[in-house]
C-alpha positions in Angstrom: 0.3 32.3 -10.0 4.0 31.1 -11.0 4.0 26.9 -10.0 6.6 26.6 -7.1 7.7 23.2 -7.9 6.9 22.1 -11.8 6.6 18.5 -12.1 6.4 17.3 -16.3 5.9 14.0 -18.3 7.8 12.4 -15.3 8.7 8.7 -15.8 10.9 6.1 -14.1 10.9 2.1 -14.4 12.3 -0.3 -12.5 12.9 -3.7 -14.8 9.3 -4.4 -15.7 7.6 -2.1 -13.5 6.6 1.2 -14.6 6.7 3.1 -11.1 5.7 6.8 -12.4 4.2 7.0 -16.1 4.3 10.5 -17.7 3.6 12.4 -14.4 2.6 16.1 -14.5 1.8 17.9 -11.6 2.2 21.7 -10.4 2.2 22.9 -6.9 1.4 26.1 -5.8 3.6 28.0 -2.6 2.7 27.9 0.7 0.1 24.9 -0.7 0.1 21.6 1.4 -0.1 19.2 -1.4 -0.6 15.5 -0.6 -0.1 12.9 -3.0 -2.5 9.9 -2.6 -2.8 6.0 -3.5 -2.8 3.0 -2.7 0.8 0.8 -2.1 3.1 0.9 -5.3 1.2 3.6 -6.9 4.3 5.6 -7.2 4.2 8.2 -5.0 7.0 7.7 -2.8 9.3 7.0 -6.2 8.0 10.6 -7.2 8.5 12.3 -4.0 12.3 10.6 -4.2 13.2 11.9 -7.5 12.0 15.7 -6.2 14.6 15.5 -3.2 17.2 13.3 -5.5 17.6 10.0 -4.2 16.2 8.9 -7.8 16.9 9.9 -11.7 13.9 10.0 -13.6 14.2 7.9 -17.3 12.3 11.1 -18.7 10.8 14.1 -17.5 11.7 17.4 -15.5 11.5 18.8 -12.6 12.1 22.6 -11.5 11.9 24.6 -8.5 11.2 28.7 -8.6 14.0 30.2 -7.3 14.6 32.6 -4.8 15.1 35.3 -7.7 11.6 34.4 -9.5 13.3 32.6 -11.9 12.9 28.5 -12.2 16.0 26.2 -12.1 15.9 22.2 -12.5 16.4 20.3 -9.6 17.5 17.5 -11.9 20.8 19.3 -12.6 21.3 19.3 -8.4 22.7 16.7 -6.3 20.4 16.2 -3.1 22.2 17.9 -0.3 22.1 21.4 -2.9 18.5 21.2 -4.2 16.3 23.7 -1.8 14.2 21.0 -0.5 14.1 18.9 3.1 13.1 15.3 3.3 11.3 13.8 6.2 11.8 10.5 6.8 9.0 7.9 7.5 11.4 6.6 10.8 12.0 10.2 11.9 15.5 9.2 12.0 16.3 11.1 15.2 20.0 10.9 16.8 19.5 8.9 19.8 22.7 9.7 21.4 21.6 13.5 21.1 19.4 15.6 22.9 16.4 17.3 20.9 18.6 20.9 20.3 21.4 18.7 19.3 19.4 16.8 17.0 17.3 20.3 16.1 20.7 22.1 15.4 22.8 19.4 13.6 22.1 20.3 9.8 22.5 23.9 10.5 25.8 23.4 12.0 27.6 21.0 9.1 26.4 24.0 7.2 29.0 26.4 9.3 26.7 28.3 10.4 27.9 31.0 13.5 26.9 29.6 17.1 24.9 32.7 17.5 22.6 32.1 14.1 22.4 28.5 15.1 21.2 29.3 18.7 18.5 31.5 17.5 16.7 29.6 14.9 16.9 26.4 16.9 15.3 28.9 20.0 12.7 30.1 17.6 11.5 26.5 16.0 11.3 24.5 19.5 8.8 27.7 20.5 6.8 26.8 17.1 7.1 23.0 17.9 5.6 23.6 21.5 9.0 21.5 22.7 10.9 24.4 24.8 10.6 22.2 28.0 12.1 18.9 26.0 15.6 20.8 24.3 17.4 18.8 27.1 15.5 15.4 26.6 16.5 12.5 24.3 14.2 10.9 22.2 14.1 7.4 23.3 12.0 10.1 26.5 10.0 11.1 24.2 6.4 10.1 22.9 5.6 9.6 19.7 4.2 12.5 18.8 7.0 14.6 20.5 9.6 12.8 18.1 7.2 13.6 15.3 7.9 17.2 16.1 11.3 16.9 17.0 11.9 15.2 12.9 9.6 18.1 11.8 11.8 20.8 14.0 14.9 19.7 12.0 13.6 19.8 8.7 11.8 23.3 9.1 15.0 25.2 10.9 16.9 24.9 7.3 13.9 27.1 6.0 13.8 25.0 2.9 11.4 26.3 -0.4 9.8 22.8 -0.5 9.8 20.0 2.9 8.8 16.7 1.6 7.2 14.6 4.2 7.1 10.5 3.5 4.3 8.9 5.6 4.7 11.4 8.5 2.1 9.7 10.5 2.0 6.1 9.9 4.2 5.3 13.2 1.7 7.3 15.2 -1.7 5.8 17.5 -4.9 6.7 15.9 -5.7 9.4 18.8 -2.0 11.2 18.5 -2.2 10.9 14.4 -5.1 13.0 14.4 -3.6 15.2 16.7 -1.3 15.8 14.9 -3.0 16.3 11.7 -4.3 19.3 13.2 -0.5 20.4 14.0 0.9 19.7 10.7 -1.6 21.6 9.1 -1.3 24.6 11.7 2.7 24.5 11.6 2.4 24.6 7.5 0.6 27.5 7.7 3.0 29.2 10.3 6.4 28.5 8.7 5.0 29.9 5.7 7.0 26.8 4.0 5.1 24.7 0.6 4.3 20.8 2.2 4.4 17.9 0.3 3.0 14.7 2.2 2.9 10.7 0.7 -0.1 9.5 2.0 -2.3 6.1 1.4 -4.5 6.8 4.6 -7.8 9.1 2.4 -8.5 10.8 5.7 -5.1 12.0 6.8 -5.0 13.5 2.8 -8.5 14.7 3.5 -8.2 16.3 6.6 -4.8 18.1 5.6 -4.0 19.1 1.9 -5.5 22.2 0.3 -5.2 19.9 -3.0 -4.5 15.8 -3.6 -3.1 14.1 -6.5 -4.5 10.8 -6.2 -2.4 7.9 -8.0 -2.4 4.4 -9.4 -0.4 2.2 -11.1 2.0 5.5 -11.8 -0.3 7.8 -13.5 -1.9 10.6 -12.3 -5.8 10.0 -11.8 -7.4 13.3 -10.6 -6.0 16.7 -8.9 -8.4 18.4 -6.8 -9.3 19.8 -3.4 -10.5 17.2 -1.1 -14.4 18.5 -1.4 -14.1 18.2 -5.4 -12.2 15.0 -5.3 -15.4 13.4 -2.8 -18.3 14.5 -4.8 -17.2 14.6 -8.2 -14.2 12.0 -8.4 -12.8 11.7 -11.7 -13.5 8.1 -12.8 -14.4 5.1 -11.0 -11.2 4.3 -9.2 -11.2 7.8 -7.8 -14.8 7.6 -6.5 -14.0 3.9 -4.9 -10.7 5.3 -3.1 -12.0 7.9 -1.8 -14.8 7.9 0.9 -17.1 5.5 1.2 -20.1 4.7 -1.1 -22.2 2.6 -3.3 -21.7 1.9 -7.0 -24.5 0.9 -8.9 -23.6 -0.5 -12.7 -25.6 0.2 -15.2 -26.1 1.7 -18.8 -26.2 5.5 -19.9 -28.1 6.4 -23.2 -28.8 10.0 -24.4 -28.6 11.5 -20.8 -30.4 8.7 -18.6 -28.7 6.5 -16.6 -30.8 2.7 -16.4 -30.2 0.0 -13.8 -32.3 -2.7 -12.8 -34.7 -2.0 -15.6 -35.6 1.6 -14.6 -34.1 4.9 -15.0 -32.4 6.5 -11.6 -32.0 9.9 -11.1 -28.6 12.1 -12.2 -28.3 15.3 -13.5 -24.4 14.3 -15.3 -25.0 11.6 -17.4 -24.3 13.4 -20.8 -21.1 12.9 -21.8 -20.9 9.5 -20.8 -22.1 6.6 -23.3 -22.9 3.0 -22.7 -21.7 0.5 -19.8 -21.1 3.3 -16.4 -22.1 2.8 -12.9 -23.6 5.4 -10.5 -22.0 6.7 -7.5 -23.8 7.4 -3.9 -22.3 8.8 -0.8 -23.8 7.4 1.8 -25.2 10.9 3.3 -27.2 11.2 -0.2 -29.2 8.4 0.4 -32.6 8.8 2.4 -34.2 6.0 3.6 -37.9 5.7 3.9 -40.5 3.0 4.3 -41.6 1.2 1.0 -43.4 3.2 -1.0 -44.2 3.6 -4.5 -42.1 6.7 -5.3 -38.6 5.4 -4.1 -35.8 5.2 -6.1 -34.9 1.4 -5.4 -36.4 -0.6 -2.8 -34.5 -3.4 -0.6 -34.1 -5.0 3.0 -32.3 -3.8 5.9 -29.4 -6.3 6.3 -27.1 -4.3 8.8 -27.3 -1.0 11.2 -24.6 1.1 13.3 -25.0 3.8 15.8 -21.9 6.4 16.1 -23.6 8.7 18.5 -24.4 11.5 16.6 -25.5 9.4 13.5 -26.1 6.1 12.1 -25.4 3.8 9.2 -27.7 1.3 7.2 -27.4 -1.2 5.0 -29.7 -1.9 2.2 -29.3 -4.8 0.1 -31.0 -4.3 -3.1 -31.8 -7.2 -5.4 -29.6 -7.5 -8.5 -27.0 -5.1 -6.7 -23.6 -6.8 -5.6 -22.7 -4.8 -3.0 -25.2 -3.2 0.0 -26.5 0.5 -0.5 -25.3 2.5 2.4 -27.4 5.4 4.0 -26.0 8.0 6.7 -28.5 9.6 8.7 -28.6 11.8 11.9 -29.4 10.0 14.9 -30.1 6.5 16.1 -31.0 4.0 13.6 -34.8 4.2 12.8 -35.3 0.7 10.8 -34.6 -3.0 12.0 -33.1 -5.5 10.2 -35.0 -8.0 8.1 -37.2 -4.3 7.4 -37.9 -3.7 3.7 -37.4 0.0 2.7 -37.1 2.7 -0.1 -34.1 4.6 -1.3 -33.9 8.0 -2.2 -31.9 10.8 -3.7 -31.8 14.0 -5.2 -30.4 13.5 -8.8 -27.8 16.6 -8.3 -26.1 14.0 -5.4 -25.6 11.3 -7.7 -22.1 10.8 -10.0 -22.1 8.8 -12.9 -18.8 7.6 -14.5 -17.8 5.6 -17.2 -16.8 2.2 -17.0 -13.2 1.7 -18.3 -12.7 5.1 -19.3 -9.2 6.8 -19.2 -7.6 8.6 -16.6 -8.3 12.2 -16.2 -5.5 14.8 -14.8 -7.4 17.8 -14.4 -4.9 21.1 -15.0 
């Protein structure tokens, strides 16, 4: 399938500060791409040079055009490049109602009253916000405006709607309401998504695939399942999810820690200093037996409802091991236990190996 938006050997630096470092990424249409890190990774410098509020030093980037043939966005100021920009504020007219607001963009394009009319009618009915087109926002909630800002960038019908930190001025219950909308709406308006994210489970929960950045490069691109269990390299595996990572040593295809050999089925390929990564829904813990894996002492316990988390601290091991299990919490603190997992669950990754950008 021919890339909708072709993003290649992107850089830009600001003084000293390399914000984007020889950035490559294709994104399919209709795909909700996210692209994830931490603060200053980059991402939001990347998703300003696709709408044009900045130059790249190096690089291109192109868009396929409505005639199947690909044009650089580059060459276009930002108010002619196909492609709608969603502001972290919302930036809502307050002085306008939410049609007003809805239909401004569409009429400084000169649109006829009658087109206007009938595309603002047709995205309030995909928005669910019929019954506000009188309201203003400041009468609004916050998920309301949310829609509103998404209603005015969608009723241009752009190729590409970029979408900086859509969620961040949202309450935890609305945000994942809206998740769920986001997604839904994507998939309606038929229109490719590109979201900045650094919240892991709004990514998760919403992109078919995630870049995930740092320090402007490009670490992995994945679906969220891949990018979980089998992250690229170690910052990957420690941004995403939660987990334990054990240091240790791989020679031939065995991984060693703590004097013994653990189990892991992906250790070729890796040589010398690595640590091994486990989710904590891999790890089973059992009383203290001979055949465990590692053996330690309960230190801490949660109950969610439906399932619980422990805390194993292992001797020689910096940080706790942590086990998810179904149900209440069956061990008590102070306890000593075993650790086990199947060697298929567990990830091991070099230590201070390059970034890898998968195609």
């Amino acid at each position: 399938m021919t890339p909708l938006l072709s993003i290649e050997h992107v850089s830009k630096a600001y003084d000293t500060t390399q914000a984007l470092d020889d950035v490559s990424i294709e994104i399919q249409p209709n795909e909700f791409f996210a692209l994830l890190g931490p603060s200053g990774c980059g991402k939001t410098t990347l998703l300003r040079s696709i709408a044009g509020f900045e130059d790249p030093d190096s690089g291109a980037i192109s868009i396929l055009g409505d005639d199947g043939t690909s044009m650089s966005l580059l060459s276009l100021p930002p108010n002619k490049r196909p492609v709608n920009l969603m502001f972290q504020s919302y930036a809502l007219f307050p002085h306008m109602n939410v049609r007003k607001n809805i239909a401004y963009g569409l009429e400084r394009e000169g649109l006829s009253r009658s087109e206007v009319d009938a595309r603002v009618a047709e995205v309030l009915e995909t928005v669910s916000l019929v019954d506000k087109a009188k309201a203003r926002p400041a009468q609004l909630s916050g998920g309301q405006r949310q829609r509103v800002a998404l209603a005015r960038a969608i009723v241009k019908r752009p190729r590409l709607l970029l979408l900086d930190e859509p969620l961040s001025a949202l309450d935890r219950k609305v945000r994942v309401e809206m998740q769920l909308e986001l997604k839904r709406l994507q998939h309606e308006v038929g229109i490719t998504f590109v979201v900045v994210t650094h919240d892991q489970e709004e990514a998760m929960s919403m992109a078919d695939r995630i870049a995930v950045m740092h320090d402007g490069r490009v670490q992995q691109i994945a679906d969220p399942v891949t990018l979980y269990s089998r992250p690229a390299n170690v910052f990957v595996a420690d941004f995403i999810g939660s987990g334990t990572l054990l240091p240790g040593e791989v020679s031939g295809d065995t991984f060693s820690a703590l004097e013994r050999r653990l189990p892991c089925n992906n250790a070729s390929g890796v040589h010398g200093p690595a640590v091994l990564m486990l989710r904590p829904e891999s790890v089973r813990v059992t009383p203290d037996d001979s055949d465990a894996c590692l053996r330690g002492a309960v230190i801490e316990t949660h109950f969610y409802g439906g399932s619980s988390i422990t805390a194993i601290r292992v001797d020689g091991v910096e940080q706790p091991v942590v086990a998810r299990s179904a149900g209440a919490p069956r061990y008590s603190m102070g306890e000593e236990v075993g650790l086990l997992w199947d060697a298929d669950e567990a990830v091991v990754l070099a230590v201070g190996g390059s970034s890898e950008t998968p195609p």
